[in-house]
N, C-alpha and C positions, 0 to 999 in steps of 0.2 A: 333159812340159812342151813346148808349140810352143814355134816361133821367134821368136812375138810377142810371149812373156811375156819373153824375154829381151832387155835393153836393148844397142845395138850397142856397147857397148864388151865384152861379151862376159860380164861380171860381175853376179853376182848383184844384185837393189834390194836398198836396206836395209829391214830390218824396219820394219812400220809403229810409231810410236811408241803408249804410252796414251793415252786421250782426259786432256785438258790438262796432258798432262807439256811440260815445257821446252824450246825448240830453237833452234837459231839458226838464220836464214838466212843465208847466206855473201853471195848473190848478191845482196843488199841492205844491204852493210857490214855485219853481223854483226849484223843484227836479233834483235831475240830475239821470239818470241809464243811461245802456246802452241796445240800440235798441236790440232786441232778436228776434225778427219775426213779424207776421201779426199773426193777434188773430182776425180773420172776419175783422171789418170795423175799429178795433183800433191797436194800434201798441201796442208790448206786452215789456215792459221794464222791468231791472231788478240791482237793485242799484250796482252802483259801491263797487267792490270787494265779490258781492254775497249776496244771501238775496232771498226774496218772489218777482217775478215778479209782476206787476201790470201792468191794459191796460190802455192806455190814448189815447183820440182821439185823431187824427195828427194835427187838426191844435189849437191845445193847445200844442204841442211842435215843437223846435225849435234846432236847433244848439247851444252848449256854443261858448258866445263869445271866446276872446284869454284871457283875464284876467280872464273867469271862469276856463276855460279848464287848464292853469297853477296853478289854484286854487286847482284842483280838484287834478290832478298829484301830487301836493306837499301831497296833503291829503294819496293819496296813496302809496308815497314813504315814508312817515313818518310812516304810517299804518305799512306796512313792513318794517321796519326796528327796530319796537318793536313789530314784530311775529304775530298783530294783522289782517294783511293781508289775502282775503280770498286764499288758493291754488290754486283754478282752473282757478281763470281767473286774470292776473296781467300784466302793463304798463312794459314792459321790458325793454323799455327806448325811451329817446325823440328822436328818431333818423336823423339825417341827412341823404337824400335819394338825390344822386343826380339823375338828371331827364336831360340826354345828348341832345335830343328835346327843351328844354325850355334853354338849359345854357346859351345862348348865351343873353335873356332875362329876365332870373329867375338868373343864379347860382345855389343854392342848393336849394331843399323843405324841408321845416322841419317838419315832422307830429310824428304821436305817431302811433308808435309799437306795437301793441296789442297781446296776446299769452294767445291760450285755450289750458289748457292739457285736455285732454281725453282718456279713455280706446282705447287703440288701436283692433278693432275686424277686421282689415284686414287679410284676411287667418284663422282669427277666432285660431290665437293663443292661448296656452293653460297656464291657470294660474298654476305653480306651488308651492306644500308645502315642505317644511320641518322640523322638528321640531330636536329642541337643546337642549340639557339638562342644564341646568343653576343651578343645587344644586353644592352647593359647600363642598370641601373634606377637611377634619379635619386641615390640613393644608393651609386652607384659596383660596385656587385653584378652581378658575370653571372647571368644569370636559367637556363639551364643545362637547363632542362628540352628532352625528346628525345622524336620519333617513337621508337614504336614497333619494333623489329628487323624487318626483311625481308628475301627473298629477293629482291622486287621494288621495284627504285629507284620506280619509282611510287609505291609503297604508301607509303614511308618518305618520300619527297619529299611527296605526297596531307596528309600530317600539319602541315609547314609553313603552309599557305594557313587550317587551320583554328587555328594556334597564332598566327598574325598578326589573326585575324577578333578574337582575345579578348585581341589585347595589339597596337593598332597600332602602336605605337613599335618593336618589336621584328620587323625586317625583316632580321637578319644571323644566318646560321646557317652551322652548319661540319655536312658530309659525315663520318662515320666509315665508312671504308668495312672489313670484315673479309674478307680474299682468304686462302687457305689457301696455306701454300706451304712447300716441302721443301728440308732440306740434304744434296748426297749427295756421299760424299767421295770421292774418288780419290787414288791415290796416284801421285806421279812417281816416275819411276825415279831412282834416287841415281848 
């Protein structure tokens, strides 16, 4: 090891944490986010349920204890459950994992569940459009008829201009747009 991997207090860094496990940052009142990466020599975090990353150096954060970390959970399940929840990244649940190596001395572990959606670009899937017509006909009916599925917003949009030529009243249409996209789960440390 050079001398530059070690920091002047003469003590080891702490281990990097998992990607979106739980940390507090000290040097900003006890921030809590969750660990996102290495950003050079600081660790780059980013508030529970979504928000603007920030870096804090490592040894100003910390693990939540268990009364934050149930703190925090409750924050988040309350969050979601009045909508205020961010989408992409959410606590799926406090899960029970049993661990068949440790039963005999543990029983069960209890940690938290973590779950990112993201765009799935495996095979490089293609997003598909289609668009709907949403004017409604004198007798109160959505008329509901739809382009074709595409690959290409053109094509699928190209379908409105001739569904207007054979019904001019019907000038409001809704996008369905089909994007492909993946949950991959991580686990924080308990």
């Amino acid at each position: 090891m050079s001398g530059e991997d070690v920091p002047s207090t003469g003590q080891n860094p702490p281990p990097v944490p998992a990607h979106g496990a739980l940390m507090v940052d000290t040097s900003r009142g006890d921030r809590v986010g969750e660990f996102r990466g290495l950003a050079g020599p600081y660790w780059s975090l980013r508030p529970v349920g979504g928000g603007h990353e920030w870096e804090a150096e490592p040894r100003h954060v910390r693990p939540p204890t268990v009364a934050e970390r149930l703190r925090i959970e409750n924050a988040r399940q309350n969050a979601r459950s009045r909508g205020d929840a961010h989408s992409a990244v959410f606590t799926a649940a406090l899960a029970s994992i049993l661990t068949p190596e440790r039963s005999a001395d543990m029983g069960r572990r209890h940690g938290f569940v973590d779950w990112t959606i993201t765009p799935n670009r495996a095979g490089d899937p293609p997003t598909l459009h289609t668009f709907r017509c949403a004017a409604e006909s004198d007798d109160g009916k959505r008329c509901g008829a739809q382009s074709p599925t595409s690959e290409l917003f053109e094509t699928a949009r190209g379908w409105t201009f001739s569904h207007v030529r054979d019904h001019p009243q019907h000038t409001d249409f809704t996008e369905v747009i089909q994007r492909p996209w993946t949950l991959l789960r991580t686990e924080a440390p308990s």
